[in-house]
N, C-alpha and C positions, 0 to 999 in steps of 0.2 A: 497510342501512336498519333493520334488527331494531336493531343497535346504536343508530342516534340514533335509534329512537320510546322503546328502553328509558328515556334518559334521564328524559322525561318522563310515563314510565306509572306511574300509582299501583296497577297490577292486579299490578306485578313485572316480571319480564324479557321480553318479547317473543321469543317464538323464529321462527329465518329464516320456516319454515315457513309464520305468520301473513302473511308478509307477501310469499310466492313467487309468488302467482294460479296460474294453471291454463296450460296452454297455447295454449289459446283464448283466451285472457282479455289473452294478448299481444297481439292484434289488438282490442282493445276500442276503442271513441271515448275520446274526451278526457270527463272526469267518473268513469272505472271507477277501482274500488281500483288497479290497474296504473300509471295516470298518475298518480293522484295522488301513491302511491308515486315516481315516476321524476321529479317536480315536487319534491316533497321532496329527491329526489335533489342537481337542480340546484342549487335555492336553498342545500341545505349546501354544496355545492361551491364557488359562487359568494361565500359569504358567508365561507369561510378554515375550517370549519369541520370540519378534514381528518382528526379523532384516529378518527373515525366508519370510514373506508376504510382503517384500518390492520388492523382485524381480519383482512382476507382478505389469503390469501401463496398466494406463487406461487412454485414450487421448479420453475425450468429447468435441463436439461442441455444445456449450449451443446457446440459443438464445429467447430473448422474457424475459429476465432476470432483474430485477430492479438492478440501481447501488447501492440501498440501500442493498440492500441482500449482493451483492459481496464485499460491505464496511462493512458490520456487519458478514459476513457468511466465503464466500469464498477464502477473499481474509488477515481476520483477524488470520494467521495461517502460519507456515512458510515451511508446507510440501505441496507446490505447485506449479505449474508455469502457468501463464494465457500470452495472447495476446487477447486485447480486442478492440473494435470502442473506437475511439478515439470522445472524446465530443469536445475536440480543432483544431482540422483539417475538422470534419465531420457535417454539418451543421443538425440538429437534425429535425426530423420531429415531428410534433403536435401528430402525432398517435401513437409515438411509447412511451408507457407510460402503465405502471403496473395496472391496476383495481382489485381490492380487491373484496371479496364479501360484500356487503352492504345493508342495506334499504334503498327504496326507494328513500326515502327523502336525507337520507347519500351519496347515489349514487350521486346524481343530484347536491349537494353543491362539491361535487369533480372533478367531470367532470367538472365542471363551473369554479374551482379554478384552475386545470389545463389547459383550455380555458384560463383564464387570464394571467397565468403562460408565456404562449406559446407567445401571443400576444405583452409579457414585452419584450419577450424574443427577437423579430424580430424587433421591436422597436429598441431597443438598441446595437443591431446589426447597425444599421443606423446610429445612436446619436453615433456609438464608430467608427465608421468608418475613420471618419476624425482626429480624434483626433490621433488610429494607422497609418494613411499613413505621417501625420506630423512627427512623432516618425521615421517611417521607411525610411524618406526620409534626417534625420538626418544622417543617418548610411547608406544610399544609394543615394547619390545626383543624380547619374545616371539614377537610377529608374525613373524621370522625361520622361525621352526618352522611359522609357516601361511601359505604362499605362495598359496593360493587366497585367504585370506580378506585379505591384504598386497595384491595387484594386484586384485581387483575395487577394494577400497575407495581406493587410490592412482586408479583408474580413474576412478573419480568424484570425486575429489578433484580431479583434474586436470578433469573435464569441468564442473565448476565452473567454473572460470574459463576454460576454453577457451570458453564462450558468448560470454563478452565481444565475441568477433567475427562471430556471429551477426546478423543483421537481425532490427527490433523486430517486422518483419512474421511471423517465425516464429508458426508457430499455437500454439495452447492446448486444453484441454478444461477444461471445469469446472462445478460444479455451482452455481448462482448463484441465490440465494433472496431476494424481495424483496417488500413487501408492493404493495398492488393504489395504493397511492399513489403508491410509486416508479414503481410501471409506469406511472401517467399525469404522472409529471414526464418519465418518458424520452421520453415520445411526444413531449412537449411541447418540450424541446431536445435530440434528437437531432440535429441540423442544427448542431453546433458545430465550430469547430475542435478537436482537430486531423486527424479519421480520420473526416468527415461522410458518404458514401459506404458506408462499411462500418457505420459505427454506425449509420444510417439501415435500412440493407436487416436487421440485426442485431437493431434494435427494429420493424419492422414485422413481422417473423415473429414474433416474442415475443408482440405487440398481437395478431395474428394468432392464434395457438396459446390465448391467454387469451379473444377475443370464441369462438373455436367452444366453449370451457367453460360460458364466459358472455356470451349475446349484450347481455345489456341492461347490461353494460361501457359501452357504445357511450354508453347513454344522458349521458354526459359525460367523453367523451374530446374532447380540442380536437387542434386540426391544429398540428403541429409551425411552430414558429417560423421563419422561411426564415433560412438564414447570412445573408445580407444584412443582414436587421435585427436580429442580434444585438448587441452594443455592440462586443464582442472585435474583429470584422468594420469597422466605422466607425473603429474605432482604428488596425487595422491598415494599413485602406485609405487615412485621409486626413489622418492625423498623422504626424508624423517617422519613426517605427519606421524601420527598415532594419538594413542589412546595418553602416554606419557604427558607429550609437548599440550595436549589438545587440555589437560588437566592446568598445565602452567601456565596457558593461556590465558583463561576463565578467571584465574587465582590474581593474575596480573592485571588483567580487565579492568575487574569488581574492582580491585583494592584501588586504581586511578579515579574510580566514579566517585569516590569517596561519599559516595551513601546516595548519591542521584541517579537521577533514569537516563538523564542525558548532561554529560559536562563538556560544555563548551573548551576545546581543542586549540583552537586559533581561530585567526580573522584574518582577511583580507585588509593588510596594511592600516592605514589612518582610514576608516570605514567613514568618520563623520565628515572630514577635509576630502576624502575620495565623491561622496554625496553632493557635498555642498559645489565642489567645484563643476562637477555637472549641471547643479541646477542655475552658474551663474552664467554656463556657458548655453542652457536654453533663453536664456532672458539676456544675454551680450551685455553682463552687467562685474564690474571689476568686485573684487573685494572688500574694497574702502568702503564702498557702499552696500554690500550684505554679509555679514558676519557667517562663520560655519554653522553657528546654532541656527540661526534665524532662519538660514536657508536651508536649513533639515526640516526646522520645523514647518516651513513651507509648502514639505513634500509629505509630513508625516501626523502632522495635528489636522484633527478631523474639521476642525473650526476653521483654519487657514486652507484649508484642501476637500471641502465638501465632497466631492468626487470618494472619497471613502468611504460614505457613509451608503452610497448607493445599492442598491441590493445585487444589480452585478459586478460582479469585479471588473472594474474599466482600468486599472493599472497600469495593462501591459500596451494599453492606445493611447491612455493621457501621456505626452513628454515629462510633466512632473513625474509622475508615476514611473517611468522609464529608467529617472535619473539614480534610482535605488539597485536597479540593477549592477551597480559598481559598489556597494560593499557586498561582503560574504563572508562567510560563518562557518568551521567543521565543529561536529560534535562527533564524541562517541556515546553509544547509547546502547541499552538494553532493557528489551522491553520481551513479553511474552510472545507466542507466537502468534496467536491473536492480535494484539494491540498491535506487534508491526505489520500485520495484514490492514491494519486502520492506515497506519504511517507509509504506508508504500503509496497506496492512492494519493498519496500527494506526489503526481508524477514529475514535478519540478524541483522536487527537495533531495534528491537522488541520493543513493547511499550504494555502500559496498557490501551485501548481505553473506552470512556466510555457508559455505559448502557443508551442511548437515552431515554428511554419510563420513568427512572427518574427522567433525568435532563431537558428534555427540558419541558420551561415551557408554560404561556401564552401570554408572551411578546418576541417579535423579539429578536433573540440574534445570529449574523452575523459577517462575516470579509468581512468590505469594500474592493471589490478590488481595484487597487492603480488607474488603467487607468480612474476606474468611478468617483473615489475623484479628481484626475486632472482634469477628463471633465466636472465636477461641473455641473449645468445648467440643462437642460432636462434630458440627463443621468442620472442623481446623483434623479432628479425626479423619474422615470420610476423605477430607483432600487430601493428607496424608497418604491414606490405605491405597486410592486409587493412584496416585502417585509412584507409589513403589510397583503398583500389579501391574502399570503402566511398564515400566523399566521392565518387570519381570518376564512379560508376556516377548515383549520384543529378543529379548536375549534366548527365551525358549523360542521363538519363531526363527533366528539365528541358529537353535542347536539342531532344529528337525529341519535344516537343509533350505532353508529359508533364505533368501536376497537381503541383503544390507537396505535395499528400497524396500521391501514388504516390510520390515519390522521397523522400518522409522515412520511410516503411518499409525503406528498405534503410540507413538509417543504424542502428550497429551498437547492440548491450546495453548496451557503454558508452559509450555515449554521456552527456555530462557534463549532469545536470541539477540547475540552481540554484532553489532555492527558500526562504522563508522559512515555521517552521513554530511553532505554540503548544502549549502544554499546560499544563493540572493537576495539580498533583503526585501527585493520587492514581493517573490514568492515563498518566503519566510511571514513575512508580513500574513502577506494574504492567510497562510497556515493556521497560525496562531490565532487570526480572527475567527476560523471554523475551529478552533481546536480546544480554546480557552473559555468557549462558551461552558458553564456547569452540565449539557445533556451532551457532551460529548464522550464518549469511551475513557472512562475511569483514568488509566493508566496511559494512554497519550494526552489527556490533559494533563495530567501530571510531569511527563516530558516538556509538556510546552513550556509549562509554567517555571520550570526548572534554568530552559533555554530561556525565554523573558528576563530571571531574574538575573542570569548572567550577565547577560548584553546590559541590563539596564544598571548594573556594577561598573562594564567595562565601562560603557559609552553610555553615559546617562543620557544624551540628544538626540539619540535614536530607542535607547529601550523603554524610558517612558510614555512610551506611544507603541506597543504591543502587548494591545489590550483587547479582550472578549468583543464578541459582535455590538452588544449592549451600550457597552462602554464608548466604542468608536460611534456608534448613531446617536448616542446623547452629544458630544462633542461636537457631530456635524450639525444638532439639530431636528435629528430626525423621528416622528413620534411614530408608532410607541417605541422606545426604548429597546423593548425586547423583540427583536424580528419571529418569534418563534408560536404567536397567538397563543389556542389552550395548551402548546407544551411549553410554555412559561416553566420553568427549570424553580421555582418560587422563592428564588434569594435575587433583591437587587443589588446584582453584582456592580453595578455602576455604579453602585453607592461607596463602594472597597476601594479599597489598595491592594496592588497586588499580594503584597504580605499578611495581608487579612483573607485571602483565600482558603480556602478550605471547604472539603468535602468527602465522603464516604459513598455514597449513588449518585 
């Protein structure tokens, strides 16, 4: 409230202070500075008036959290910022896994499926093992001489993708910061599909922990929206969806990707004549004298635009940088449900994710990862077995009286999710420089690289110049090449073309 009376005080800034009362002053009738202040309150709130309630944040430590929630809930939203356990570096315990409330019978077919879950899951940590230190000794002959430092990092190479068969209900930790806005959009549809239950109990303790900070929070908090009358809910409930259309979906999907993770949809009109005339109109310089290439490559070659190569993203403050904000990009894409938990943290590349408790159906539906299709044989078994126990566990957790939410927890990491997604060149850009690096998550480098080679099909003036971290800091000049010290990824990628890319870990 300090923030909207500033607006209109000619005396200068308002500080909280002025406007905190006393704490008797909280109990005053209706007419005290107290109400009038919490009257102001409303009518900003009511009136859309929201830039005011962004000043105050709130930085929670969650913990004991399913990755299903923070893929459907937390992290599907672009007003946030998380640091979370990593499922690729952190080797996952059997205990730590979400329990729903259940019957009985429901109970015991889940735990059992998560039991099996776990057991694929250390299995194949073994069966990937060797197959990652073959791969890492390709790219590090030396590693021979460091068999400590050769098997931890084979270790987690391989527990990489041995997640895959993991349930989504696995927990998390993480530190989760959002301003006092978002907290009253959460209050306000927590009740959504897909994980309403847990993200419910997950935002009342949150709401909770922030009124004993601040009780007069309260003074415009609204009551969560019931799943009922959400729209998701009426679609679900009383139009065609099913198991039928949700099959012909998938079928229609795939067959448009024609064999990629992500195939570029459309663009935003003349993306390079869109660029260029921004950038003539920061510099008040006509056409005649800068060509659409030139003045792409102005904004986008790391040699002409050093500001790239810098280790923060200054982008969205340089005017060059700005001027990319005027092309754009849809893809549709399909990635595991893991890898789009990678792709979602890119809070600027936004996408349209979909309603799980629709579309998944009674049949397996997955993204092979690449390392278990190489290692064919027992691996390619174990993912297999758990794959299906996956499917099966859920559909018996379904038959003993079990929620549509409890049994799509136990459907696996990869779990195949379709979406279609947009962006900006300029936070496309940025993407693709964290994304294209070789130690990035297997299977959204692979989307990048996909997205890259498109663009730089369509519009050669802008796609060859989205390129790995490496790449761009050679161009600007910047030593060493590889921003990344001892996790050097051990191929110089700088040295490629994007079509000579390739990798396996």
């Amino acid at each position: 409230m300090a923030a909207a009376r500033t607006c209109t005080s000619a005396a200068g800034p308002i500080e909280p202070a002025d406007v905190a009362g006393s704490d008797s002053a909280r109990e005053a009738v209706v007419g005290t500075a107290v109400e009038r202040r919490n009257t102001l309150a409303r009518s900003l709130y009511a009136a859309g008036h929201h830039t005011t309630f962004q000043h105050a944040h709130f930085l929670f430590l969650l913990e004991d959290v399913s990755r299903q929630l923070v893929w459907s809930f937390l992290h599907a939203h672009p007003f946030a910022n998380s640091e979370q356990v990593s499922q690729r570096f952190v080797a996952v315990d059997a205990a730590a896994v979400h329990i729903p409330e259940l019957p009985a019978a429901a109970a015991s077919a889940y735990r059992a499926t998560v039991a099996l879950q776990h057991a694929a899951y250390r299995k194949l940590v073994a069966a990937l093992a060797p197959v990652a230190e073959a791969e890492l000794l390709r790219r590090f002959p030396g590693w021979r001489r460091r068999r400590t430092r050769l098997a931890r990092q084979s270790e987690r190479k391989a527990q990489e993708v041995a997640r895959a068969v993991l349930p989504v209900a696995t927990h998390t930790a993480l530190y989760h910061t959002i301003s006092c806005l978002t907290l009253f959009r959460y209050r306000r549809l927590c009740d959504q599909f897909d994980a309403p239950e847990e993200t419910r109990a997950l935002v009342g303790a949150m709401v909770a922990e922030a009124l004993a900070h601040d009780p007069d929070l309260a003074v415009v908090l609204e009551d969560p929206i019931p799943l009922e009358a959400t729209p998701e809910h009426e679609i679900f409930t009383q139009s065609c969806v099913g198991a039928a259309q949700s099959a012909s979906f998938r079928t229609e999907f795939d067959a448009a990707l024609g064999g990629l993770s992500s195939r570029l949809l459309g663009s935003g009109g003349d993306n390079v004549a869109n660029v260029a005339a921004a950038v003539r109109a920061v510099f008040g310089v006509p056409a005649a004298n800068l060509n659409n290439e030139e003045a792409v490559r102005l904004c986008l070659d790391p040699a002409r635009n050093p500001l790239l190569g810098e280790d923060l993203n200054l982008t969205t403050l340089s005017k060059l940088g700005r001027c990319l904000h005027h092309a754009h990009y849809t893809f549709a894409k399909k990635l595991s449900h893991a890898a789009d938990s990678q792709d979602q943290r890119h809070r600027m590349t936004p996408a349209a994710r979909p309603l799980l408790t629709a579309l998944v159906g009674s049949d397996p539906d997955i993204v092979l990862p690449r390392m278990i299709a190489l290692a064919g044989g027992e691996a390619l078994q174990i993912f297999n077995e758990a794959v299906a126990r996956a499917w099966e566990g859920a559909s018996a957790v379904l038959r003993e009286g079990g929620s549509r939410e409890a049994a799509l927890y136990l459907l696996p990491n990869s779990l195949a999710v379709r979406f279609v997604e947009s962006s900006d060149l300029l936070n496309l850009h940025h993407k693709h420089k964290l994304r294209l690096c070789y130690n990035a998550q297997e299977e959204i480098w692979q989307a990048c690289l996909d997205e890259a080679r498109q663009i730089a099909a369509r519009e050669p003036a802008i796609g060859r110049w989205l390129l790995p971290p490496c790449a761009v800091r050679q161009l600007a000049g910047r030593t060493p090449f590889c921003p990344e010290g001892d996790r050097f990824c051990g191929v110089p990628v700088w040295r490629l073309q994007p079509e000579q890319y390739h990798r396996i870990v």
